[in-house]
C-alpha positions in Angstrom: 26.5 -12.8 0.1 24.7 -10.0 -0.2 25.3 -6.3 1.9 22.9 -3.8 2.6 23.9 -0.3 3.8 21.5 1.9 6.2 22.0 5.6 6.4 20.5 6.8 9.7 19.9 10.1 8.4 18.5 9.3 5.0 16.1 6.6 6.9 14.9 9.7 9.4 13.8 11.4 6.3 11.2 9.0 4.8 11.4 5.2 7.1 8.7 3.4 5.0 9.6 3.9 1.5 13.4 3.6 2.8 13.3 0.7 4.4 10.3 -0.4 1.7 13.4 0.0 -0.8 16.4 -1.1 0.9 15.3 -5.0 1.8 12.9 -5.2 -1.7 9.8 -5.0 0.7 6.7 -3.4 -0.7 4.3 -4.3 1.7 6.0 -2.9 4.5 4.0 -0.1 5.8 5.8 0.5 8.9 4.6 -2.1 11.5 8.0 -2.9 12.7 7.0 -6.6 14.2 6.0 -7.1 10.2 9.6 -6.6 9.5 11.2 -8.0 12.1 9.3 -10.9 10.3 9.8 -10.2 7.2 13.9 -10.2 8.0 13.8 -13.1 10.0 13.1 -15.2 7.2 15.9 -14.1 4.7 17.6 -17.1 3.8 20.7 -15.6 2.4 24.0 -15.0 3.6 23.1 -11.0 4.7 25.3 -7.9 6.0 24.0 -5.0 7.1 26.1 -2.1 7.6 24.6 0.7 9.5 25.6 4.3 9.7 24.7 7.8 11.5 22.9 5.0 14.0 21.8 8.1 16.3 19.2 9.7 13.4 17.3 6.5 13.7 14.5 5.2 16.1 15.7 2.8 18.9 13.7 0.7 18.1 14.4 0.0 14.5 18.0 -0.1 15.8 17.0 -2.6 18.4 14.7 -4.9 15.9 18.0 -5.2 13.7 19.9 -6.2 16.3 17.5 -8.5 17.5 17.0 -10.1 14.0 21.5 -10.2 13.8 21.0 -12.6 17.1 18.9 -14.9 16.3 19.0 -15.2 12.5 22.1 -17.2 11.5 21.9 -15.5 8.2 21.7 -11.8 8.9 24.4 -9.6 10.9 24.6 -6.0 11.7 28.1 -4.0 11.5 27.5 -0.5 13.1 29.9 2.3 12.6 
């Protein structure tokens, strides 16, 4: 099992090399369809805990979700 926290207002500061950080993804270069890709295809066991939600964009907030509902590996805990 593996957890993964987001900090929405360390994310705001620099998304790419964040996010290009947080999920081991060095190709990212902020297409957001190439990660909602890229996290679809984790096959691991994966929690992702996400904090200070209202510094981020919408829509990375709403590709995360999206990836928690259809992936049966990945889900999203907000505080």
């Amino acid at each position: 099992m593996k957890y993964i926290d987001i900090n929405g207002k360390l994310i705001r500061k620099d998304p790419i090399y964040y996010i290009q950080d947080l999920f081991n993804f060095p190709e990212y270069d902020g297409d957001i369809d190439r990660l909602y890709e890229f996290l679809i295809k984790i096959e691991e066991e994966t929690t992702i805990h996400i904090i200070n939600t209202g510094c981020m964009t919408p829509l990375l907030f709403e590709v995360l979700k999206k990836v928690s509902d259809k992936s049966k590996y990945i889900s999203v805990d907000v505080d």
